[in-house]
C-alpha positions as CSV (number, residue, x, y, z in Angstrom):
1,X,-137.9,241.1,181.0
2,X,-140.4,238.8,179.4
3,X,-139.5,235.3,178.4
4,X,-138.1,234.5,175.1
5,X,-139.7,231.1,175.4
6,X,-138.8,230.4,171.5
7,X,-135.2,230.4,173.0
8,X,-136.0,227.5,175.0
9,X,-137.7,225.3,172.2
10,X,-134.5,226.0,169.9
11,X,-131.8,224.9,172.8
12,X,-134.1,221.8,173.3
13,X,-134.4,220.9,169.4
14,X,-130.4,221.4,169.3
15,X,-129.9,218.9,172.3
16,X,-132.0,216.6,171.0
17,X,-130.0,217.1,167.7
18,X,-126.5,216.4,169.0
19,X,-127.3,213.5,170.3
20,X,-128.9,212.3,166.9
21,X,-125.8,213.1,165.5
22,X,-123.5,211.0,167.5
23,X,-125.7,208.2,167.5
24,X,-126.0,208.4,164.1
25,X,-122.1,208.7,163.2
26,X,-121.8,204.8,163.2
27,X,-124.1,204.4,160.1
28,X,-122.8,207.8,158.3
29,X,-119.7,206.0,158.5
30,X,-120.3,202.3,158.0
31,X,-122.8,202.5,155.2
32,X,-121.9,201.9,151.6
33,X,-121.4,205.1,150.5
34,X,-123.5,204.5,146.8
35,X,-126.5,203.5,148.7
36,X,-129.4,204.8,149.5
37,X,-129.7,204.8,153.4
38,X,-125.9,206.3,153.5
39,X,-128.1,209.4,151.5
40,X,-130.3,209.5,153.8
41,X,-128.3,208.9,157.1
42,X,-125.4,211.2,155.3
43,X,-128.0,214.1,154.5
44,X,-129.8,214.0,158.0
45,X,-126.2,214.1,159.8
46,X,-125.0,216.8,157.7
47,X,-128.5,219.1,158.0
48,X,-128.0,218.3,161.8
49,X,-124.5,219.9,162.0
50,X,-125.1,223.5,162.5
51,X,-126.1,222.8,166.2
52,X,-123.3,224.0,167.4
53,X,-123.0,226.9,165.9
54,X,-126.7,227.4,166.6
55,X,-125.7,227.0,170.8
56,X,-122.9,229.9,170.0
57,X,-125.2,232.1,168.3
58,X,-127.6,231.6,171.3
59,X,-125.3,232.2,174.1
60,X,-124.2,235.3,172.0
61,X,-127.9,236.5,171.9
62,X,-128.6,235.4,176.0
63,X,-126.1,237.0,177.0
64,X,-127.2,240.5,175.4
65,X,-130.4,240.8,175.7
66,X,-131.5,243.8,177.4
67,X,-132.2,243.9,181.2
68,X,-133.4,245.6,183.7
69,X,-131.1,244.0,186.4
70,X,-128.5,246.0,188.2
71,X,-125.2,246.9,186.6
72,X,-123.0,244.7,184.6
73,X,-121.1,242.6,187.2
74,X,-117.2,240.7,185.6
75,X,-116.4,238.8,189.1
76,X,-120.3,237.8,189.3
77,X,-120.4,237.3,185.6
78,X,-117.6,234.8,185.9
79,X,-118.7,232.8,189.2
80,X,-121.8,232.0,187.3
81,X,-119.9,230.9,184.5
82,X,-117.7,228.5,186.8
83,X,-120.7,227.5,188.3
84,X,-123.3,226.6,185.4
85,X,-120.6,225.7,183.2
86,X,-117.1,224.8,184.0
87,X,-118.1,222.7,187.2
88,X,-120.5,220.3,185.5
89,X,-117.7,219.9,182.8
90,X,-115.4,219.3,185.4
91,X,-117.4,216.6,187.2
92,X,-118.4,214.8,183.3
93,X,-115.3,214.9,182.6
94,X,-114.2,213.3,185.6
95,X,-116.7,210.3,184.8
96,X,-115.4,209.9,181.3
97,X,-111.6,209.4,182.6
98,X,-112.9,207.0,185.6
99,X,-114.6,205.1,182.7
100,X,-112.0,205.1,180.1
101,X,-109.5,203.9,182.2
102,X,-112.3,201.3,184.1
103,X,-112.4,199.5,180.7
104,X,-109.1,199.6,179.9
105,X,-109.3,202.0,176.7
106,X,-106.7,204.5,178.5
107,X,-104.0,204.3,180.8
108,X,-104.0,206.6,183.9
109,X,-101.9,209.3,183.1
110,X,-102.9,212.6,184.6
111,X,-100.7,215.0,182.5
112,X,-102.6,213.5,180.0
113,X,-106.0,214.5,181.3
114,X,-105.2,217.3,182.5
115,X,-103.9,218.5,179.5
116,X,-107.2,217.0,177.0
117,X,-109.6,219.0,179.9
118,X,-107.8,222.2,179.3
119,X,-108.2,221.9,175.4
120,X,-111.6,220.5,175.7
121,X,-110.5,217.2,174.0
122,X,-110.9,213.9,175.4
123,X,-114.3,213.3,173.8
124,X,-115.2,215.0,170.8
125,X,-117.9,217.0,172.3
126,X,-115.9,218.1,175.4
127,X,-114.6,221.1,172.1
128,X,-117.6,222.8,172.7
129,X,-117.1,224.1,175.8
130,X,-113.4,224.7,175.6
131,X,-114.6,227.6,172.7
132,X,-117.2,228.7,174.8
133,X,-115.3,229.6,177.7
134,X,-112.6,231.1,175.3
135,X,-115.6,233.9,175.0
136,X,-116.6,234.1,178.5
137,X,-113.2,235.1,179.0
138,X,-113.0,237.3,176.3
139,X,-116.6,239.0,177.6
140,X,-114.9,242.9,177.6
141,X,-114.5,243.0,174.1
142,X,-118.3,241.5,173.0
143,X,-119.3,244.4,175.7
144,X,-117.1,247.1,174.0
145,X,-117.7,246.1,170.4
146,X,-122.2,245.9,171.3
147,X,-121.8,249.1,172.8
148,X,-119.3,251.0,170.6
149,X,-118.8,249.1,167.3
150,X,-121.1,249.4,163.8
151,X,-123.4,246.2,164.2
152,X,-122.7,245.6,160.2
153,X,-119.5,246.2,160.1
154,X,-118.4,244.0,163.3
155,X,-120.4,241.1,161.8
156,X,-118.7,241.2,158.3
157,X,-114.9,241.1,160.4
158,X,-116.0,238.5,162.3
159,X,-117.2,236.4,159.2
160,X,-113.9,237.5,157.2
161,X,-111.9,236.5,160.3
162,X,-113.4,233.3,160.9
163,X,-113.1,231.8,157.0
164,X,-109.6,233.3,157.5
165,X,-108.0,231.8,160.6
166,X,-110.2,228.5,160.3
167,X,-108.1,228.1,157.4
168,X,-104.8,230.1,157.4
169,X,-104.2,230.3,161.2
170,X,-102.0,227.8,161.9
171,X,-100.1,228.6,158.9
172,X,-99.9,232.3,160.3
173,X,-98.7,230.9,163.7
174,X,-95.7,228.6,162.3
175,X,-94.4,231.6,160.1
176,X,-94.8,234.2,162.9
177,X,-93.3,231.6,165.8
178,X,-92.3,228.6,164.4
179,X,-94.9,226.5,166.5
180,X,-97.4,223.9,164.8
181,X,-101.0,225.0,165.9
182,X,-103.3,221.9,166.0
183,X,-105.7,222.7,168.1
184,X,-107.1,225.2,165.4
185,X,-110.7,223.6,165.7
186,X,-111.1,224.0,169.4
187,X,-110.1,227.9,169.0
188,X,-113.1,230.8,169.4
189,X,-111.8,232.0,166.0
190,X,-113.3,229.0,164.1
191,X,-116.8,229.9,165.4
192,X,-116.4,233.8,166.2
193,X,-119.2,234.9,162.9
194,X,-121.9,233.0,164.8
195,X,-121.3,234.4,168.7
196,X,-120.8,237.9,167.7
197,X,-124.3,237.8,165.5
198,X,-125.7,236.5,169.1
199,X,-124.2,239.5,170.0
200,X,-125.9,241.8,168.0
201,X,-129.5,239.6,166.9
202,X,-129.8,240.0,171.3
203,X,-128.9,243.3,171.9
204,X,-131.3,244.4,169.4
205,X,-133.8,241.1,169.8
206,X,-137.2,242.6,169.4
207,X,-136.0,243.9,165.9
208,X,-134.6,240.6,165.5
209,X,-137.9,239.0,166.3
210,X,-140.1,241.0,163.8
211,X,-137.4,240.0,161.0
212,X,-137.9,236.4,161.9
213,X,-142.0,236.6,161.7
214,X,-141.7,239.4,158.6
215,X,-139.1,237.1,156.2
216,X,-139.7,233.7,157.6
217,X,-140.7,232.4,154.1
218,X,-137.8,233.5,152.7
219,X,-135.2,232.1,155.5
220,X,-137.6,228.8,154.9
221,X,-136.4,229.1,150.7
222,X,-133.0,229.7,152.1
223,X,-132.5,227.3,154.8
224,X,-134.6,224.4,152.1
225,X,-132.1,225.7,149.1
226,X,-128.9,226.0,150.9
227,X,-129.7,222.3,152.8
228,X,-130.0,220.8,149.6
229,X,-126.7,222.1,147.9
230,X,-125.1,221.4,151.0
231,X,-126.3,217.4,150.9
232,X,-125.1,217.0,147.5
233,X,-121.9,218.7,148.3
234,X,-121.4,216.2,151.0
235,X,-122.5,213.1,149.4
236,X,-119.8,213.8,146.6
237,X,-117.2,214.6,148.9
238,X,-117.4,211.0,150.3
239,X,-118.2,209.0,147.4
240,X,-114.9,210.7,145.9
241,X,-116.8,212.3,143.0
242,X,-115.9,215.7,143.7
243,X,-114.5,217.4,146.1
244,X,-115.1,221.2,146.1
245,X,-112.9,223.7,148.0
246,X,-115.4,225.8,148.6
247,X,-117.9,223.4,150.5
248,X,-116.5,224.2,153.9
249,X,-117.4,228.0,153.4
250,X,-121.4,227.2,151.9
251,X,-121.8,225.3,155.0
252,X,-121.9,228.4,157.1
253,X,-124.4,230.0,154.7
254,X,-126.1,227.0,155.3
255,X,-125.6,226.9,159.0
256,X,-126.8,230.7,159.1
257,X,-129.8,230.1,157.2
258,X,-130.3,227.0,159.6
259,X,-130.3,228.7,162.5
260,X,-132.8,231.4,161.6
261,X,-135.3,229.2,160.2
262,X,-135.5,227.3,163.5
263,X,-135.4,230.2,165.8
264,X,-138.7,231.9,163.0
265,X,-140.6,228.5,163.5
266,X,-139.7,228.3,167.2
267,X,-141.4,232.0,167.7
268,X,-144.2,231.2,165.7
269,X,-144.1,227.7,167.4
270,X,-144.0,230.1,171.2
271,X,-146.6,232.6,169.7
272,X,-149.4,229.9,169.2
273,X,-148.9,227.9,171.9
274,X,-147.5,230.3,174.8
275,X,-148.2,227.5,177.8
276,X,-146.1,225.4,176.7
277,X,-142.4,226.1,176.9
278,X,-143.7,226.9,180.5
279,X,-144.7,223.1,181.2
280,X,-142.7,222.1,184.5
281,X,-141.8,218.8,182.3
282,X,-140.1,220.9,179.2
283,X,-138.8,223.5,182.5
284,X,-136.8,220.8,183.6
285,X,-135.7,219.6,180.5
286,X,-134.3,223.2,179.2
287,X,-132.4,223.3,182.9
288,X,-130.9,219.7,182.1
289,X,-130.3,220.5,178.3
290,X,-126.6,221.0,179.3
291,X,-126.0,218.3,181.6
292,X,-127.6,216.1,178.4
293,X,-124.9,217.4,176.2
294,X,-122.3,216.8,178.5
295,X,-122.7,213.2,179.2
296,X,-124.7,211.6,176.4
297,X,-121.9,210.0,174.6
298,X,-120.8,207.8,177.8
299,X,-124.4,206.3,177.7
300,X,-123.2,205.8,174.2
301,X,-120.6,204.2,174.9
302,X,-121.6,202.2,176.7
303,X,-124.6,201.2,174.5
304,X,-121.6,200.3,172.2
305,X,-120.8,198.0,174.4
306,X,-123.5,196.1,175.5
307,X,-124.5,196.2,171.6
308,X,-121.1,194.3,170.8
309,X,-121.7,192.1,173.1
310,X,-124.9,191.0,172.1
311,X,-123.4,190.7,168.8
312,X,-125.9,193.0,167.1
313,X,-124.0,194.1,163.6
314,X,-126.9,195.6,161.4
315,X,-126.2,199.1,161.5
316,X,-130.2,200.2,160.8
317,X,-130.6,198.3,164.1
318,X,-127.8,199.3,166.3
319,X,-128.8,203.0,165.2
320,X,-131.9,202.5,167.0
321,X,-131.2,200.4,169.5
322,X,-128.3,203.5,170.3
323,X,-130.2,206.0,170.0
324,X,-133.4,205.0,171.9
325,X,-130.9,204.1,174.7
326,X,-129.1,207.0,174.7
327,X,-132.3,209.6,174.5
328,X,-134.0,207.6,177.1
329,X,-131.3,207.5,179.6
330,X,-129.3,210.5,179.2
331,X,-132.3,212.6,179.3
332,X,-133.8,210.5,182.0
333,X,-130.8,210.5,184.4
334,X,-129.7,214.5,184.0
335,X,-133.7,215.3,184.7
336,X,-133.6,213.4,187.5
337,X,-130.9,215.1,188.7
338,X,-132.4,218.3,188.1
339,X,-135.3,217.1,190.3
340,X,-132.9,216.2,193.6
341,X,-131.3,219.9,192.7
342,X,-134.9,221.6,193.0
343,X,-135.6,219.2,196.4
344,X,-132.5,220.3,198.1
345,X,-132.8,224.0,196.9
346,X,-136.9,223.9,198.5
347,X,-135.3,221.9,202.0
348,X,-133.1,224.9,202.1
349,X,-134.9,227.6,202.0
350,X,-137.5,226.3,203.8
351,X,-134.6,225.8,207.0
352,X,-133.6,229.0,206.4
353,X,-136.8,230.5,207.2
C-alpha cells in the first residue's frame, strides 16, 4: 500500500498543536478578558481545539484503509494496541504519579490512581486515550458497520448520537438507574461522529483524496468562515456578553471543516514535496508524536515551576518561556528515545543473524 505521507504531516501539525494549547491555557485564562492579546491568545486556543477530534478522525481512517496484508487478526489487533498504546500510557502515567506525589501535590493513595488511570483522568490529556481505547475495544462493530452499513446513513447516527448523549446522557443514565454519570466527557459517545467518518473517509480514501484536491477551496471558505463565527462565539461566552446554547454544536461544524482543510493542504503539501515526510528527522518525529502527547505537560509542569521560582509573572513571557521549554524538551527527550528504540531493535537483529 503506498504511503499516505499527508497523514503523517497532519499527526505532526496536531502534536505540535496540543502542546500549543496547554502552554497557552495560562494566558487564555489570566488575560483580561476585554483586551486585545486575550483575542488573540483566546482565538488561537480555540482554532487549536479540534486536534483531538482530528487524532480520532485519523485513527478512524488508519485503521481502514485498505490492505493487502493477511486477514483481519482481533488477538493480534489487540496486542498491538497494548503495545503502541496502553504500555506507553501505562509507563507516563507512572511518571506523573511518582512526580505528583515527589512534590507533594498528591498523597499516595493507590485506589486513587488506579481508579483516575482506568478513566484516563489524572491529567487532563490522559482523556484522550481512555476514549480511544473505548473504540479499540469496540473494533467489531466499526468492522461490521464499514462492511455492512450505508456510509451516509451511519455517519448522520453517529452525529445525531454524539450531540445527543454529549448532552442528554447522563440525564438518560440517572432516569434509567438512578446513578450520576460524570465521566460523560471521557466516554467514546462524545467523540463517536469524528471516528466513524475515519471510518468511512479510510475505507474509501482515494475517493476521499480526490474530494480534498477537487473542493479544497471551498473546505478553505469553510474552515476560514466557520473559524471566525466560532472566535466570536467564544470571546462572548467569556466576556459574559452572550452566551449561546448552540455554540457547543457549531464547534463541531467547525472542527469538521478543520480537519479537512488540514488533511487538503497536507496532500497538496505531500504532492509537491514527496521527499519530505520521508526525512529520517520528520520519520522519527511521526514515531515519537505519541510519546510527545503523552508526556508534554510534566515538562510543563515543571516549567511552572522553575518559572515561579524565578519569579517571572508576565504572562506574554512565561508563554514563551513555557512553550519553548516544553517543545524543545518534550520533543527532544521522546526522539531520543526513539533513537535508543531503533539501536536496540538493529543490535537485535543483527545477533539474531
Amino acid at each position: 500500500m503506498k504511503k499516505k505521507h499527508e497523514l503523517t504531516l497532519v499527526s505532526l501539525l496536531y502534536m505540535l498543536l496540543v502542546i500549543f494549547i496547554h502552554a497557552a491555557s495560562e494566558c487564555v485564562t489570566g488575560f483580561r478578558t476585554d483586551s486585545f492579546p486575550f483575542a488573540v491568545m483566546c482565538s488561537a486556543h480555540r482554532l487549536s481545539s479540534y486536534v483531538v477530534q482530528g487524532f480520532l478522525f485519523l485513527s478512524g481512517v488508519k485503521l481502514f484503509l485498505p490492505r493487502r496484508d493477511a486477514a483481519f487478526s482481533y488477538p493480534k489487533f489487540y496486542l498491538s494496541r497494548v503495545k503502541r498504546v496502553v504500555l506507553p500510557y501505562l509507563f507516563v502515567f507512572a511518571l506523573f504519579c511518582v512526580y505528583f506525589v515527589a512534590e507533594g501535590r498528591l498523597a499516595l493513595d493507590l485506589p486513587y490512581f488506579l481508579r483516575e488511570c482506568l478513566t484516563g483522568g489524572l491529567v487532563g490529556h490522559f482523556y484522550y486515550v481512555a476514549i480511544m481505547c473505548q473504540f479499540y475495544l469496540l473494533i467489531p462493530i466499526w468492522r461490521f458497520a464499514a462492511d455492512r452499513c450505508s456510509p451516509a446513513l451511519t455517519v448522520f447516527v453517529s452525529l445525531m448520537t454524539m450531540l445527543i448523549c454529549r448532552v442528554h446522557l447522563p440525564e438518560v443514565v440517572r432516569l434509567l438507574t438512578g446513578y450520576e454519570l460524570t465521566l460523560n466527557s471521557r466516554l467514546f459517545t462524545t467523540f463517536l461522529f469524528y471516528f466513524v467518518c475515519g471510518i468511512f473517509c479510510g475505507r474509501n480514501y482515494d475517493r476521499f483524496a480526490e474530494f480534498l484536491c477537487v473542493r479544497r477551496r471551498e473546505i478553505t471558505v469553510l474552515c476560514a468562515v466557520t473559524g471566525i463565527v466560532d472566535c466570536l462565539l467564544i470571546w462572548v461566552i467569556r466576556n459574559g456578553v452572550y452566551y449561546p446554547a448552540w455554540a457547543d454544536d457549531f464547534h463541531v461544524l467547525y472542527c469538521t471543516a478543520a480537519i479537512l482543510c488540514s488533511l487538503s493542504y497536507a496532500k497538496a503539501f505531500a504532492e509537491r514535496y514527496p521527499s519530505f515526510a520521508e526525512r529520517p528527522f520528520i520519520r522519527r518525529l511521526a514515531n515519537a508524536s505519541y510519546n510527545v502527547y503523552l508526556i508534554h505537560p510534566l515538562f510543563l509542569f515543571v516549567a511552572d515551576d522553575y518559572l515561579e521560582r524565578t519569579g517571572i509573572t508576565s504572562l506574554t513571557g512565561r508563554f514563551v518561556l513555557r512553550a519553548a521549554a516544553v517543545y524543545a524538551v518534550s520533543i527532544g527527550v521522546c526522539m531520543l528515545w526513539e533513537m535508543i528504540r531503533t539501536q536496540i531493535r538493529e543490535i537485535r537483529v543483527f545477533r539474531s543473524h
